[in-house]
C-alpha positions in Angstrom: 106.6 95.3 122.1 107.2 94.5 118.3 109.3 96.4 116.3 107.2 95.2 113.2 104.4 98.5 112.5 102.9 95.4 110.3 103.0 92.1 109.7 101.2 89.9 107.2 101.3 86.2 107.1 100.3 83.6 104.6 97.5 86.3 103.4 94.9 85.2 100.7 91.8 86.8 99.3 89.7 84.8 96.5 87.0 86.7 94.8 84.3 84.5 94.1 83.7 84.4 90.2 80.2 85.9 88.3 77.9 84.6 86.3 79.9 80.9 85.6 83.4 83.0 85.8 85.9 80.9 88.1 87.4 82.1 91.2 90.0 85.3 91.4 92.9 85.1 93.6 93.4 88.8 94.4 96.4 87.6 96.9 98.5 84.4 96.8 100.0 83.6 100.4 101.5 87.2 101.2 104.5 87.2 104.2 105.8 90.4 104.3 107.2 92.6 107.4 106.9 96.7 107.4 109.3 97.7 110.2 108.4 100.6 112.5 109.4 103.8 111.2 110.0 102.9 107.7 108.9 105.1 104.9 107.9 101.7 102.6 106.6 101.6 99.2 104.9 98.6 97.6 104.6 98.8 94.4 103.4 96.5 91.1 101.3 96.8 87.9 97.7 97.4 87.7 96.0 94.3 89.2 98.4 93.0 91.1 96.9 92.5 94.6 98.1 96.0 95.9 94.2 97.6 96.4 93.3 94.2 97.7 96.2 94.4 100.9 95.4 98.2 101.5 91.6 97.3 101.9 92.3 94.4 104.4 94.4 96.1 106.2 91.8 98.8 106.2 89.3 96.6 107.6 87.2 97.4 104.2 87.4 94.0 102.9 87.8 90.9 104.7 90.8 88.2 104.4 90.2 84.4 102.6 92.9 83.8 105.0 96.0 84.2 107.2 97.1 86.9 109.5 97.4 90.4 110.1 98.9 92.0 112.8 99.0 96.1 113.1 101.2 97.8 115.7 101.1 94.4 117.6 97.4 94.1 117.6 95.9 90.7 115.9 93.3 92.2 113.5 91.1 89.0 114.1 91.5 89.2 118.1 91.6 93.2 118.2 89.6 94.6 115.0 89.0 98.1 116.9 92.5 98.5 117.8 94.3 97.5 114.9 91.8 100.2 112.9 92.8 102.7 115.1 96.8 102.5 114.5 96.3 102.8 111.0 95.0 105.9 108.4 94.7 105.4 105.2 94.5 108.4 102.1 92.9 106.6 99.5 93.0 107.2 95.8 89.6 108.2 95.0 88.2 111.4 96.0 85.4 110.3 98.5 84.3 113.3 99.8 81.1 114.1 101.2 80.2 117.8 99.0 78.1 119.4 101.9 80.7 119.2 104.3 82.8 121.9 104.7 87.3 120.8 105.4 86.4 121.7 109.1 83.0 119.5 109.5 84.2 116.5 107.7 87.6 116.3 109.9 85.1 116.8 113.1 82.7 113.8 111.8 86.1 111.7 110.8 87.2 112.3 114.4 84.0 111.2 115.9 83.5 108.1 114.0 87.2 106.9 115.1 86.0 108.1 119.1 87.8 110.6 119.5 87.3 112.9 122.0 86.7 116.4 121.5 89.0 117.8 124.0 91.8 115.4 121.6 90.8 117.0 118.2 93.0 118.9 116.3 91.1 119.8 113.2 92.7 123.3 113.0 96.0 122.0 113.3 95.7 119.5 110.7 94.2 122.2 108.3 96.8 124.3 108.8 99.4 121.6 108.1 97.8 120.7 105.3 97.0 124.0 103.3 93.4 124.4 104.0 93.1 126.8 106.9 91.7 129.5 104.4 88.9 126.7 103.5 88.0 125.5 106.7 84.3 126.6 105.9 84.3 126.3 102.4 82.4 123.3 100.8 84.2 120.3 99.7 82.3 120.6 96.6 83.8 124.0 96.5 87.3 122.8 96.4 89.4 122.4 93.3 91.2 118.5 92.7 94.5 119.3 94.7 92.7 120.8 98.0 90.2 117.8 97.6 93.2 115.5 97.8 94.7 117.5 100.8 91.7 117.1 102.7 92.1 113.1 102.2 95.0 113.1 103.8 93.8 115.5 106.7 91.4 112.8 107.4 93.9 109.9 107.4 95.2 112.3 110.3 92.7 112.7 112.7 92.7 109.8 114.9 96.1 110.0 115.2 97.5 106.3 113.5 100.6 105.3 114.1 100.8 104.0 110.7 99.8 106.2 107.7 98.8 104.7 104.1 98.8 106.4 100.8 97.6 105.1 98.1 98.9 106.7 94.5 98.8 110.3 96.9 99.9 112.2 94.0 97.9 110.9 90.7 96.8 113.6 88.6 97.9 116.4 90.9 100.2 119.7 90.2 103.9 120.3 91.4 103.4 122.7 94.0 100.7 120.1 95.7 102.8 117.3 95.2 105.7 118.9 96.9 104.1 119.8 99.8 102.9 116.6 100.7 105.7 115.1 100.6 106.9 118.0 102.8 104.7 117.0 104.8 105.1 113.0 104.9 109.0 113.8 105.4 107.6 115.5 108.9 105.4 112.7 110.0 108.1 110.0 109.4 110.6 112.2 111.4 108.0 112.3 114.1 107.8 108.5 114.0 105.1 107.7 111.7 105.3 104.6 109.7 104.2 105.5 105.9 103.4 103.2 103.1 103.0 104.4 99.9 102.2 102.6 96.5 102.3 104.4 93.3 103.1 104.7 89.7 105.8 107.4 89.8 108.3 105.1 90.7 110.7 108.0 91.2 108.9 109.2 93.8 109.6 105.6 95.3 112.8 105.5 94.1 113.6 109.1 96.3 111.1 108.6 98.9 111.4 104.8 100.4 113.5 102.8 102.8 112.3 99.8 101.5 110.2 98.5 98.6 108.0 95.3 98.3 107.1 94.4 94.7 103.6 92.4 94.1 102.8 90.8 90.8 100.0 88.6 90.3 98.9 88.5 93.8 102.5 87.0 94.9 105.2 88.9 96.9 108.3 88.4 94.2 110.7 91.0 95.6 111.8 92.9 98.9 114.8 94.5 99.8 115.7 97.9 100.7 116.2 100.5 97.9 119.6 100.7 97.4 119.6 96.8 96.8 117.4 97.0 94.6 118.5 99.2 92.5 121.8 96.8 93.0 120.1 94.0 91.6 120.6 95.1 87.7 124.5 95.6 87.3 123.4 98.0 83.9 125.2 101.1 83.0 124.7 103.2 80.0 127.2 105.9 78.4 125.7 108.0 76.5 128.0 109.7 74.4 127.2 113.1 72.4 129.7 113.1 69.4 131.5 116.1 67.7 130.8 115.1 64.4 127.7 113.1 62.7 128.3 108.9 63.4 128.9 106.9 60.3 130.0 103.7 62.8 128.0 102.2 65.8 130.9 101.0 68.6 131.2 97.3 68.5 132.8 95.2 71.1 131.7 92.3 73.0 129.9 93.0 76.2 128.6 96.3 74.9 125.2 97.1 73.1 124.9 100.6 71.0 122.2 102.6 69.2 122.0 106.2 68.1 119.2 108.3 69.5 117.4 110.5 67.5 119.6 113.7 68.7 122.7 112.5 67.6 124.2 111.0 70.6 125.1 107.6 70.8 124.1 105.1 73.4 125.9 102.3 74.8 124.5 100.0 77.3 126.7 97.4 79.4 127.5 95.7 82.6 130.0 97.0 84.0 131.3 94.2 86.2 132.2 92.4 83.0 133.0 95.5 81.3 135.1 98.5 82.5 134.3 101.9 81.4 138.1 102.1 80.0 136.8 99.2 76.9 133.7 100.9 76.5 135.3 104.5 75.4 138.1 102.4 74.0 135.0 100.5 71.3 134.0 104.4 70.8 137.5 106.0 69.5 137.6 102.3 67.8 134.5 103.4 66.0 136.0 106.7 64.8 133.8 108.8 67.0 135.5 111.9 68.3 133.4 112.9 72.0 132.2 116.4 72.8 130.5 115.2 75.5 129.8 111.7 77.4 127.6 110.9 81.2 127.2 107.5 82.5 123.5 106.5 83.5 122.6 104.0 86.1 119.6 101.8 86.4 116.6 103.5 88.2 114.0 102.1 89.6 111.5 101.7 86.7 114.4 99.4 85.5 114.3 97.1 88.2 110.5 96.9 88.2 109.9 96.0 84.4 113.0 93.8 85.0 111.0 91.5 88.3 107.5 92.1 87.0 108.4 90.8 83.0 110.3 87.8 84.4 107.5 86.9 86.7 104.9 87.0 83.5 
């Protein structure tokens, strides 16, 4: 069996234009491999093709062309299958208000086939933080438990592969840790998880690997740590003992003073050691209480692909 949990090949949706407007291409040719067992993020601005993939892969809207392939299964050739080994928490709260937690897992359940004797609403309650609510109405519930519940039924036919779309926009700490508590278990237990979202430090902590979409095209994918690789930036930031009358200047080395005081010098440090940088400082006359060394995060390397590509 593959060890791919997806594959997408030469994928392409083109939303037919309105009223004279021309043609949209949602998704430009898209190859990309998830492996089994991966905790994968795909990430990219607002418009970029990401909703699109998540909704074919869903089954919610259908491909212009190329080829999908979930847990092995050809979504052309096995449509039921391929739905089955793959839940998806959406972003928008889609709940129906008159059911209650424990009616709308049982009606999620049945419309995926599942037997009764295979359910396990209770247990997915419980995991989730809503035992207390299981006969509550949805409408009932505040934001967070709505969002908990979306996840609950992403869970019910038991996928193999679990999709969450920006899981934790708009909620509260507490809610936001336990689900990721909670993903952390699933992906121990084996379940493949692939997660887009705007908190790119949640990507940055959270992912194996990260695919980057721009304007419908794939234009990076590597695993984290290369990423992050990718921009050889530093930045000492350097708190002074005494008010700066000088900026450091040295070639190699960019500097500004921040608004608190402290001075900030940016460089690369395979061209230029940390030794020359503190050596442009004391050239500068600045005497250091304090100095750190910052490295690029991920919200670096993301403006850095995504500006390029515009």
């Amino acid at each position: 069996m593959t060890e791919d949990a997806i594959r997408i090949e030469g994928l392409r949706k083109t939303y037919k234009g309105r009223k004279g407007q021309p043609a949209k291409d949602a998704l430009k040719g898209v190859d990309l491999v998830i492996p089994r067992g991966s905790v994968f993020g795909l990430l990219g601005p607002n418009g970029a093709g990401k909703s699109t993939m998540i909704n074919i892969l869903a089954g919610l809207v259908l491909k212009t062309a190329g080829k999908v392939t979930i847990w092995g299964f050809d979504q052309d050739a096995n449509p039921r299958q391929s739905r089955a080994a793959i839940g998806v928490m959406p972003q928008e709260l889609n709940l129906d208000p008159f059911f209650t937690p424990r009616g709308a897992l049982e009606v999620q359940a049945g419309l995926y086939g599942v037997p009764k004797a295979e359910r396990r609403s209770d247990q997915i309650l419980e995991m989730v933080g809503l035992s207390d609510k299981a006969h509550a109405y949805a409408r009932t519930l505040s934001g967070g438990m709505q969002r908990r519940l979306l996840l609950g039924k992403a869970l019910v036919h038991h996928p193999h592969i679990l999709v969450l779309d920006e899981p934790t926009a708009g909620v509260d700490i507490e809610l936001r840790q336990m689900l990721w508590e909670n993903i952390r278990k699933l992906n121990a237990q084996g379940m493949t998880i692939i997660l887009t979202t705007h908190y790119l430090e949640e990507a940055e902590e959270m992912c194996d690997e990260i695919a980057i979409i721009s304007e419908g095209s794939l234009v990076a994918r590597d695993t984290t740590a290369n990423l992050l690789g990718r921009l050889d930036s530093k930045a000492m930031v350097v708190h002074p003992a005494q008010p700066v009358v000088q900026l450091p200047q040295a070639e190699g080395i960019v500097a500004e003073l921040r608004e608190d005081g402290a001075v900030v010098v940016r460089y690369h440090s395979k061209q230029t050691s940390a030794d020359d940088v503190l050596a442009a400082v004391h050239s500068a006359g600045i005497s250091i209480r304090d100095v750190k060394t910052e490295e690029a995060d991920l919200e670096d390397v993301f403006l850095a692909i995504t500006k390029s590509r515009g």
